[in-house]
Each structure stands twice: as structure tokens, then as C-alpha cells.
N, C-alpha and C positions, 0 to 999 in steps of 0.2 A: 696840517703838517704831514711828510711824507714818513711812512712807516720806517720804523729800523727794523736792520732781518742781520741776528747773529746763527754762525755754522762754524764748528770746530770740531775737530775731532781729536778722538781722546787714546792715545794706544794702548794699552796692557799688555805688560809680557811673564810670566813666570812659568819655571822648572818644576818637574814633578820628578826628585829623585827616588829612586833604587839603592837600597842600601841593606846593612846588617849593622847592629851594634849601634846605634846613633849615638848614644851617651859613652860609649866605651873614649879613654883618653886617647887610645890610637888612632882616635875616625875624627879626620880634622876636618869633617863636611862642612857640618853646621856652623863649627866657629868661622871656616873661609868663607861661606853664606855671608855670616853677618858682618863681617868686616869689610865687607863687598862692597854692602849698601850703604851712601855716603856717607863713604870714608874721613868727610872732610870734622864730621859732627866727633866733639871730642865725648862725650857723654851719650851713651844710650844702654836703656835698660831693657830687661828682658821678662815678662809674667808668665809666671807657666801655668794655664788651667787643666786638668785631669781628672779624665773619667774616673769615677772611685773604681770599678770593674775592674779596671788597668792598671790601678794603686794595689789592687787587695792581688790580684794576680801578679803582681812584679812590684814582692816589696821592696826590692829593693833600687827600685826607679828614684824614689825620691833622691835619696842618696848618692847614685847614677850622677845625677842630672846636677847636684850640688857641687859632687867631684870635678865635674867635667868643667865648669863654670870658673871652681878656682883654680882647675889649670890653664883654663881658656879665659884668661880676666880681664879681657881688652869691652866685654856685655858684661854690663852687672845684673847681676842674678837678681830678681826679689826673692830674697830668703822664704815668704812668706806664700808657699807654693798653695795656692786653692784647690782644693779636690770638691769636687761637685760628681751626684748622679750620675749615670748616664742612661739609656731608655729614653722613650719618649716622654717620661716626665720631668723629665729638664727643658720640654719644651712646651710643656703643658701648665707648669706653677713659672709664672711670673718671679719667683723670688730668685730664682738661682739667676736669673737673669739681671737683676738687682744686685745679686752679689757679683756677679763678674766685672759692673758699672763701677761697685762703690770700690773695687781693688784696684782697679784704675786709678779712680781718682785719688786715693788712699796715700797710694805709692806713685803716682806724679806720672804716669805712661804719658809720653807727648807723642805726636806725631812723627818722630824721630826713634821711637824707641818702639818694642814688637811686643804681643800677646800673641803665646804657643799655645796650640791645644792639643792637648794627647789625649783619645778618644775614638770612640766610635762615631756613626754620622749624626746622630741626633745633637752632640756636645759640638761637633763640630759647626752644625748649622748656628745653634745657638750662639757659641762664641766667638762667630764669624757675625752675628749680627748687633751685638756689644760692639765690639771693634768697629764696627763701620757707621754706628752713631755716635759714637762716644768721638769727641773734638772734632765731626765732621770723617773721622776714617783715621783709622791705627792701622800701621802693619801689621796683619793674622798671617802668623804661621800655621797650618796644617802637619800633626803627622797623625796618620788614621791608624787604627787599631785594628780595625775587623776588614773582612774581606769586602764587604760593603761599599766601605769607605775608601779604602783603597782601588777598588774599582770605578768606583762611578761617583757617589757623591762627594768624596774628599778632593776631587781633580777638578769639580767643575767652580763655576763662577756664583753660585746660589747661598743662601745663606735665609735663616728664619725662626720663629718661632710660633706654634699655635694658640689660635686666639678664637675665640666665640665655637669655641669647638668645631674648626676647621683648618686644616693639618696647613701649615706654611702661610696663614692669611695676613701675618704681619714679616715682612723680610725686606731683601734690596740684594740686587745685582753687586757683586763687588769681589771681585778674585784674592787670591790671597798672595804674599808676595813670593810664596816657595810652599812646595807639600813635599815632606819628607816620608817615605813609606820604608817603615822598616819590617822588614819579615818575621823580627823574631818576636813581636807582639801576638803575631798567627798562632804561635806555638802553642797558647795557654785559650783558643779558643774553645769554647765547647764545639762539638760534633752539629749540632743545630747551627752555631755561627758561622764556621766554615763553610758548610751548604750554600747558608744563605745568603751570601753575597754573589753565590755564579750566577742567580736568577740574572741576575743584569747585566751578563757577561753571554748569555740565550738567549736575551731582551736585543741587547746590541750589534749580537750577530744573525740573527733574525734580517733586522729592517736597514742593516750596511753591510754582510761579509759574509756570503754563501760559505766561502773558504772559512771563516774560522767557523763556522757552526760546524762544519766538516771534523775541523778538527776535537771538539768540543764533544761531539757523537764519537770518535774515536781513542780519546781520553774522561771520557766519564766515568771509567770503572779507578782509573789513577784519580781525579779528582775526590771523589768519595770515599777512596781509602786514605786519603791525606797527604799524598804523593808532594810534597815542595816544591820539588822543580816544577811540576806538571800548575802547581798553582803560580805559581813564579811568574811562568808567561801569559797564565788566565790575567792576572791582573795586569800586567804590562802593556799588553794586548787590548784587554778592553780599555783602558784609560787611555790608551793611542787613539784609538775608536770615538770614545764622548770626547776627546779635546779634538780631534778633526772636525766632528759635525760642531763645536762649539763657533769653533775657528772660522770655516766657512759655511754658516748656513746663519742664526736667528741669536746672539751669544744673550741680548738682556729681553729675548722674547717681548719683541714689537707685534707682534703678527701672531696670530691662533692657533699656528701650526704647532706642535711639540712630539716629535717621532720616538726624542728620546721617551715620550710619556708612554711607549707602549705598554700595553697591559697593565696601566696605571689608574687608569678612572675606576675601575673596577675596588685594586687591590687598598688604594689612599680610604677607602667607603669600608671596604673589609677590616681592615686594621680599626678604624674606630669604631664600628659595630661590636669588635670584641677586645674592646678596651685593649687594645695591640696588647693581647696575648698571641696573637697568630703576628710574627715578624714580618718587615718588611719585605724582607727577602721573598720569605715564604707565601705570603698577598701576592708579591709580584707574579711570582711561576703560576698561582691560581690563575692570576689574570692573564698572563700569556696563553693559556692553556684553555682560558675560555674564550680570546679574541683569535688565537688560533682556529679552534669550531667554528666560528662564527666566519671566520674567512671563507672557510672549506664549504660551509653550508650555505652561503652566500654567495658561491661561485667562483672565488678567487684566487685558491688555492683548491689542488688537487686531493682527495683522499690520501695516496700515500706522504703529500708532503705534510699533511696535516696529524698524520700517525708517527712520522720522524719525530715534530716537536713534541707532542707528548709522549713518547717513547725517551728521549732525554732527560725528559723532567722527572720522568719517573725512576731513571735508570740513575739519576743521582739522586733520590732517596725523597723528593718532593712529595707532597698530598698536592693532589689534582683540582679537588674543591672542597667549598667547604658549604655546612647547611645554610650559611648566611648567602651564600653566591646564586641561589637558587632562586628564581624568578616565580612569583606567585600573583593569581589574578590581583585587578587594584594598582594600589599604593607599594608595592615592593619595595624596601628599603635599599635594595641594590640600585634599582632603578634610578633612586631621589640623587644615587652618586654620581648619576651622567648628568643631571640640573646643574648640581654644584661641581663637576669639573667643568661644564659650561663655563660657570661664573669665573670659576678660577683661571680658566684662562683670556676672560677682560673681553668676550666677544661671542660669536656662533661655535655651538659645539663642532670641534675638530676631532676627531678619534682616526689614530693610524691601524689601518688592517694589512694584513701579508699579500701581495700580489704574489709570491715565488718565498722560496730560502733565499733569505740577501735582500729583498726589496719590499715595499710596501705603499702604498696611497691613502690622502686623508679622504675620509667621509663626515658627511655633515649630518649624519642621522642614526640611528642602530633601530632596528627594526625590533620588539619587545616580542615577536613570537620565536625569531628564528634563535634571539638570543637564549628565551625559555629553552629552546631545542635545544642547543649549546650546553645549556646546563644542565641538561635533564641525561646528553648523555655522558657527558664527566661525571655525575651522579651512578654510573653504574660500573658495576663492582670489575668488571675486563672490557676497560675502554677500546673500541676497536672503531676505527671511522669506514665507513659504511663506503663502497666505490659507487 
């Protein structure tokens, strides 16, 4: 018999708003959001999951969000708001994971009706990937909490949880139908959180946008002291940035290539080596900071453009490395992180290095001495790269 051959394709569209106040009765955002989406369904419900962080910090969110609901009563609310973790151990126990399933099915969520998550990115990864097994896919709404997530992981299409202790090994491609980013959840971040989200806003401008890295190096003294506005268009900015290369370039990663991964193979290995006491954030910049050297020291990038980027990272308040990032004769445990980002990306290791400020090209291999070199001079006390 003659083969059959199916081809369709599938479109995705959703908003990433800008806002203040989301729960306030004057901010008819969210309720115009949901009465958007067909219109025609006389019944749809609404579950709110929330990071406890963002509970214990705004107590009065819950409240917020119950007001808003019975002036907005066209969504019914589940009364019965779940607050779960947030950290990576919401993606490390299985159970919260469970619990976000069994409130679902609890309270009736169909496919017509939405799961909110309020959170940082770990909560949001998680409760993006409840929703998108549970009846085959729920509308998840996103609003991010921390700089993080508002920049970079709350905007994109990714979603997961860890498994056999390896960070995202169970997940699925699956956008969310709207991310509402409200600012004034920034307000109650600590000094460490704030920081640690611009990693990926130096990650982004690095390997797409000479220009903003420009501007990045000229508001780092305003970002670090907690400047608003100055963060305002950090995040705007980079989230324009990872939904462009989403848009046109690899969105459910078919292919080995992943640019957005800069400085990632490194920093994914570091976070679990120290039971993510060191944040993702903060992994990250390590890792830029060590695939930077290794650019410069590799030929790729020049001395001075290679002292600009660790001159940023330091200039808003980062550690440059850590004892774990240090390359040792053998078995290195750093080392075993370029194996398994291998694997993690379904193919031959792909790693992005810096060609310039703004661009970069993938390699297939890292070389274990120059990387040693790399680490050996982030390891000293007045990093200064060598002409």
C-alpha cells in the first residue's frame, strides 16, 4: 500500500503585558484578557497557583485577587487559591507537582477554563507543565514575580520539572496564553534577586544586541542601586530580545543549536553541585564569565571586549566564579556538565562562544585546557585579561 504523509501546521500567538497593580479594581487588564478568550463559552473558571515567597511578601495578594474576581465575576474564581514553594524544590519533589494535578481535577479546570501562576521561574516552569498534561493542555497564564522570570523564562515557550537529578529532564514545548508582568512584585525582592535576573539580560545582549549591552555597561550603576525605570526597560528589552529569536529562529528546539543557552552548560552543573544555593541568576554570570575567557583565549574575541564583559558583571555586584567552576586534572565535575548538556540537547554538543559584543558562533567541542586557563584566571583576586 502507498504511504500516508500528514503536514500541518500549528500557530501560537500570545501578549506579554506591562503593567502595575494587576489585582487593583481599577486595572481592567486581566478581566478584558479573559473575556477575550472565547467569548462564546458561558462558564469558565479561573485557579490561581502561588509561589509562597510572593504570598508571605504580599499579604495581602490573596485578598487582591478575591476582590478583584467579585468585581470582575463574568471568571469564577476557585475560592481555594493553592500556595506551593517556590525554589527549585518545587521542581525537585514530585508532590507539589501532584498537587497542582489533583486541584485541577478537584475543581473541574476543562480546557475552556485557565491556571494562573504567580511566581518566580521555577513555579512557573512547574505549573506550565501541569497544565499542559493535564486534559492534553489548559490555558496557563503566567505573571512572574522576580526579575528572572520576567525577563527570560516567564516570556518564553518552555515549561518542566526535574527528574533523576537533572534540571528540566521531564517538560514540553507549550506557550502560555498571556504573561502579565507586574512591577510592583519587584518591589519586595531581595537585593540578590533583583541582581539575579540581569544575568540574562548580559546573556542576551552579548549573543543579539551590541546596542543594548552598550546600554547595560552605561546603566549598571542605576541597575544595582534599584533604579525602576532603569529596570523597567531591562526587562522590556530583554523579553523583546528572547521572543524575537523564539519567533524566528528554533521555538520547540528541533535542532542542537540553543544561543539562548549561553553561559548555561556551565552554570545548569553549578546550581546542582551546590544544591542551588548559588541562583540561577548568579550560575549564569559565572558561566558567561567563564565562556567569555574562553572566547578571548580561543581567539574570538578580543582582550578588551573580553574585560568589558566581566567588568559588567562585576560592576553590578556578581561573583565571577565559584570553587566548583574550577577545572581539575581527571574527572572534573564541571567537565561531566558538558556530557549532560550534550544529552540535554538530543544530539552533538553545541556550545555558543562570543565572536564580537552582539554575536557569537556554535562549537562542537571545548577544549579542557584552555578552559582550565579560563578558570584559573576568573579564580584570581583582579581579573584583568591579558592583551
Amino acid at each position: 500500500m502507498e504511504h500516508l504523509h500528514q503536514s500541518f501546521t500549528v500557530q501560537y500567538n500570545y501578549n506579554v503585558f506591562f503593567t502595575s497593580s494587576l489585582f487593583s479594581p481599577e486595572n481592567e487588564l486581566l478581566n478584558s484578557f479573559l473575556l477575550s478568550l472565547n467569548p462564546a463559552v458561558t462558564v469558565k473558571k479561573i485557579l490561581f497557583v502561588i509561589d509562597e515567597g510572593v504570598a508571605n511578601a504580599h499579604q495581602e495578594l490573596v485578598a487582591q485577587i478575591k476582590t478583584y474576581f467579585s468585581s470582575y465575576n463574568k471568571t469564577q474564581l476557585v475560592q481555594d487559591i493553592l500556595i506551593i514553594p517556590g525554589g527549585e524544590v518545587v521542581k525537585n519533589d514530585t508532590r507539589y507537582f501532584d498537587q497542582v494535578l489533583e486541584a485541577i481535577n478537584v475543581h473541574g479546570i476543562d480546557r475552556h477554563s485557565f491556571v494562573a501562576a504567580i511566581g518566580g521561574g521555577a513555579v512557573l516552569d512547574m505549573v506550565g507543565y501541569a497544565t499542559t498534561v493535564a486534559h492534553r493542555g489548559i490555558k496557563h497564564i503566567r505573571i512572574p514575580s522576580t526579575v528572572l522570570s520576567q525577563n527570560d523564562s516567564g516570556v518564553g515557550v518552555k515549561n518542566g520539572i526535574n527528574y533523576f537529578n537533572k534540571k528540566n529532564f521531564l517538560g514540553t514545548f507549550s506557550p502560555p496564553v498571556a504573561v502579565f508582568n507586574d512591577e510592583l512584585f519587584l518591589s519586595t525582592l531581595s537585593d540578590r534577586d533583583w541582581r539575579s535576573g540581569i544575568a540574562e539580560a548580559i546573556k542576551v545582549a552579548l549573543i543579539k544586541d551590541a546596542e543594548f549591552f552598550e546600554w547595560l555597561e552605561a546603566n549598571a550603576a542605576a541597575l544595582a542601586a534599584r533604579d525602576t525605570t532603569a529596570m523597567n526597560y531591562q526587562i522590556w528589552k530583554c523579553a523583546k530580545l528572547h521572543m524575537e529569536h523564539i519567533r524566528s529562529a528554533d521555538p520547540f528546539e528541533n535542532g542542537s543549536a540553543r544561543p539562548l543557552d549561553f553561559g548555561h552548560w556551565s552554570a545548569h552543573k553549578l546550581e546542582y553541585l551546590t544544591n542551588f544555593e548559588v541562583r540561577h541568576g548568579e550560575a549564569v554570570a559565572m558561566g558567561i564569565a567563564l565562556d567569555s575567557v574562553y572566547s578571548n583565549l580561543s581567539g574570538r574575541i578580543t582582550a578588551d571586549e573580553a574585560q568589558r564583559v566581566i567588568n559588567l558583571i562585576q560592576q553590578l555586584g556578581f561573583e565571577l566564579t565559584h570553587p566548583l567552576l574550577q577545572v581539575t586534572e581527571g574527572n572534573s565535575p564541571i567537565l561531566q556538565g558538558l556530557e549532560e548538556f550534550r544529552e540535554h540537547l538530543g544530539g552533538q554538543l553545541t556550545i555558543t562562544l562570543l565572536t564580537g559584543i552582539g554575536s557569537g558562533e556554535e562549537v562542537h567541542e571545548i577544549d579542557a585546557e584552555i578552559l582550565k586557563q579560563a578558570a584559573e584566571i576568573l579564580n584570581t583576586q583582579t581579573v584583568t585579561i591579558q592583551h
